[in-house]
C-alpha positions as a printed NumPy array, in Angstrom:
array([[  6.333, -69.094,   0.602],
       [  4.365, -68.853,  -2.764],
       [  0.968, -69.894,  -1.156],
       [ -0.669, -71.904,   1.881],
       [ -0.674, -75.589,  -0.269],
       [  3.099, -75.107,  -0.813],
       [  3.658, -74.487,   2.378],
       [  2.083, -77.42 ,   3.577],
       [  3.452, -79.984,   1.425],
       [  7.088, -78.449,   2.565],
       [  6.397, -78.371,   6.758],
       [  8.01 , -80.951,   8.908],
       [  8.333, -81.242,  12.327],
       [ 12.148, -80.604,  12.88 ],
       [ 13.588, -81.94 ,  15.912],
       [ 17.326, -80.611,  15.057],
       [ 18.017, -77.072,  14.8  ],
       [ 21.288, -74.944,  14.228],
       [ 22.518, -72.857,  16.866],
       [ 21.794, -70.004,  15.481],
       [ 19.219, -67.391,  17.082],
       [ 16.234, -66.039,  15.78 ],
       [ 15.508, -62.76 ,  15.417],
       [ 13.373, -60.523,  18.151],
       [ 11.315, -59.313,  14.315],
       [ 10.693, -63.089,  13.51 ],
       [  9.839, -64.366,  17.026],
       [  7.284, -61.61 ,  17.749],
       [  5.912, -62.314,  13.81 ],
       [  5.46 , -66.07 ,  15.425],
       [  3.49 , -65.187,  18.492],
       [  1.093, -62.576,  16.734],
       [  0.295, -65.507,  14.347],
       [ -1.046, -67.254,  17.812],
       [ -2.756, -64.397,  18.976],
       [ -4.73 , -64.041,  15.927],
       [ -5.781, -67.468,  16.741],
       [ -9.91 , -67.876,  16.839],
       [-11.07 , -69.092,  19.601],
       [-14.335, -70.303,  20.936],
       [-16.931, -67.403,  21.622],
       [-13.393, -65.206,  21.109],
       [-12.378, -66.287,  24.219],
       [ -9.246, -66.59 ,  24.006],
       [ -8.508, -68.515,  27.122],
       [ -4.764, -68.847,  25.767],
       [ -1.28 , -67.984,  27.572],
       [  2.073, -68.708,  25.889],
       [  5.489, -68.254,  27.585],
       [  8.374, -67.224,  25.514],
       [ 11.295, -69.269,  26.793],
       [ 14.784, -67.906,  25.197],
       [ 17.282, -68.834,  27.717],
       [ 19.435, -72.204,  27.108],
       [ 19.63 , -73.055,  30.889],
       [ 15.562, -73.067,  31.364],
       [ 15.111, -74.625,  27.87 ],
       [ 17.268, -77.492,  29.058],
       [ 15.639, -78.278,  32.2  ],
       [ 12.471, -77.909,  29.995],
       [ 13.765, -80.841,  27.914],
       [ 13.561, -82.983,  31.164],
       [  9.69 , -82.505,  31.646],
       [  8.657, -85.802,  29.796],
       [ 10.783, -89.143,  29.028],
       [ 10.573, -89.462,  25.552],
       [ 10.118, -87.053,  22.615],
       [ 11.089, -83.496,  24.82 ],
       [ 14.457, -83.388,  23.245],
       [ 14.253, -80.818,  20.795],
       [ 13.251, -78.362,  23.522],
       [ 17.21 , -78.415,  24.682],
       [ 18.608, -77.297,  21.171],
       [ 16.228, -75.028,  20.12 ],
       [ 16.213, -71.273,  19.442],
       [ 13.251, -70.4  ,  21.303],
       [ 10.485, -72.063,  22.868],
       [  6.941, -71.31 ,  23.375],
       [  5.041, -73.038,  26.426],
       [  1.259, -72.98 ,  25.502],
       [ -0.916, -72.448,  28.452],
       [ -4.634, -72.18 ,  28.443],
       [ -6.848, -70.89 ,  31.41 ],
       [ -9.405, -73.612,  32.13 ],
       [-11.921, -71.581,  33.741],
       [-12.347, -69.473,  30.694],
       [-13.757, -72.246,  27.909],
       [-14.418, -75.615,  28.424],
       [-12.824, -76.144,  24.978],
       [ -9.174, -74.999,  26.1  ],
       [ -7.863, -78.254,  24.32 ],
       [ -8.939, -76.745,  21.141],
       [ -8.162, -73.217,  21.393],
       [ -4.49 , -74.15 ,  22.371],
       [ -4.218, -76.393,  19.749],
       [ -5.875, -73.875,  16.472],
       [ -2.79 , -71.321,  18.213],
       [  0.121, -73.784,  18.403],
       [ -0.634, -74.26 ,  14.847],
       [ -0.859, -71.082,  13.403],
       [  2.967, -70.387,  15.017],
       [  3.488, -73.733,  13.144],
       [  2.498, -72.335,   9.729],
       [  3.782, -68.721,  10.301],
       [  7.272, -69.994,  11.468],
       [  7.566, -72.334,   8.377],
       [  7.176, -69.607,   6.025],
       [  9.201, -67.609,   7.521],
       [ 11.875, -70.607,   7.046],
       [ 11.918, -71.333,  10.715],
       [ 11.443, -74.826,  11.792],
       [  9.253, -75.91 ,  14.482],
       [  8.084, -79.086,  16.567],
       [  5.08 , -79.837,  18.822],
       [  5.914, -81.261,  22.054],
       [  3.006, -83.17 ,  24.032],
       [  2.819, -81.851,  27.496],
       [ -0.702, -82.287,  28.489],
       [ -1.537, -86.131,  29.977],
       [  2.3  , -86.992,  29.173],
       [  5.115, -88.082,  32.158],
       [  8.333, -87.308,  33.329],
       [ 10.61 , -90.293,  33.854],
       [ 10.53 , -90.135,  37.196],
       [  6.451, -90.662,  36.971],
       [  5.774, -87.537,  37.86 ],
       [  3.386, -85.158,  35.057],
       [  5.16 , -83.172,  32.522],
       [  2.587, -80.522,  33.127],
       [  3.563, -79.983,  36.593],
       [  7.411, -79.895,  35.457],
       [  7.147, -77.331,  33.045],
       [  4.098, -75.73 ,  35.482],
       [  7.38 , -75.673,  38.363],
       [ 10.117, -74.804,  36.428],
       [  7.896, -71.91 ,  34.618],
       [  6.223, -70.461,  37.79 ],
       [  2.574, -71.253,  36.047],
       [ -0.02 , -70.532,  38.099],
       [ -2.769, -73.633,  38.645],
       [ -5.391, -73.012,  36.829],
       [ -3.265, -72.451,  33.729],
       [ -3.095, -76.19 ,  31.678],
       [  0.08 , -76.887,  29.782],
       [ -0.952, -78.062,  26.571],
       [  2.138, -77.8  ,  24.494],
       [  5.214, -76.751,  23.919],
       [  6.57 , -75.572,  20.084],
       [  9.862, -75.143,  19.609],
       [ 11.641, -73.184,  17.011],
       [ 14.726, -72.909,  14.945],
       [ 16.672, -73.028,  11.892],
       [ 16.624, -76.272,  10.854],
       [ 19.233, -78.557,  10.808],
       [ 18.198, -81.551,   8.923],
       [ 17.331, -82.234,   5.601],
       [ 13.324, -82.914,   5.165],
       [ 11.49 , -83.917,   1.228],
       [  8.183, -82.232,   0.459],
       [  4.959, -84.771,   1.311],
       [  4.145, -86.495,  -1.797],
       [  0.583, -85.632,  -2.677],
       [  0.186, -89.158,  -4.278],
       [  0.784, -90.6  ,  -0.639],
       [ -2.273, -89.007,   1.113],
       [ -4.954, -90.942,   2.309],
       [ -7.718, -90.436,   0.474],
       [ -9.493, -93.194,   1.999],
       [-10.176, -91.188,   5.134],
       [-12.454, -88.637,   3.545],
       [-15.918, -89.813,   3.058],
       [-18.338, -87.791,   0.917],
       [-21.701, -87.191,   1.907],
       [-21.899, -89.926,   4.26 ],
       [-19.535, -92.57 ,   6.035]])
């Protein structure tokens, strides 16, 4: 990618991916992108769980009624965990890492898509967090923020216009 602003006029979320793998080079390029995540005080109260295999992503897919279905087609997954005893701002150390595999993954030209776990439901009622936390083995006092998943994408997304942001939501100075 030329530079960071490119980049982020060209990101989507991509929900379809070809079935196509991703290479063990690319993947590992992704997760040091979330390690090099700041955290508060350095922390780093983070956990992430590399899920490759089509079976587990698949059941994966079935941790929340609506919106979970890219986990089932994708190349790779990555569950992000985050140990609550740690930092009592988990929410936001999860979240800087989940988007730094976001931006590293684009410009490597590898499409990605954030899918709500934490405070979400499985259509049975149950959580999604304690789906993914049984299917995954994660131990309790791990919260399931997230999970990205990645692949060559498979749908045809236009740049954000710049014209269209909203402006109106920055205030200068004051409200």
């Amino acid at each position: 990618m030329e530079n960071l602003h490119q980049l982020l006029l060209e990101r989507h979320s991509i929900r379809r991916y070809k079935d196509q793998p991703v290479s063990a080079d690319d993947v590992r390029t992704i997760l040091e992108a979330a390690l090099l995540a700041p955290s508060s005080k350095s922390a780093r109260p983070w956990q992430f769980v590399v899920v490759e295999d089509k079976a587990t992503l698949t059941s994966l897919a079935g941790c929340k009624q609506f919106g979970a279905k890219p986990i089932s087609s994708a190349a790779f997954a990555v569950v992000v965990t985050v140990d609550t005893t740690v930092s009592d701002v988990y929410v936001e150390d999860a979240s800087v890492a989940a988007t730094l595999m976001h931006l590293q993954a684009a410009d490597l030209g590898i499409g990605s898509c954030w899918i709500q776990i934490r405070n979400r439901f499985a259509a049975d009622g149950e959580s999604s967090e304690t789906v993914v936390r049984e299917i995954l083995d994660i131990p309790e006092q791990f919260s399931v923020e997230c999970i990205v998943t990645f692949g060559y994408i498979d749908e045809e997304r236009k740049p954000v216009d710049p014209s269209k942001l909203l402006w109106e939501k920055v205030h200068i100075g004051r409200w």
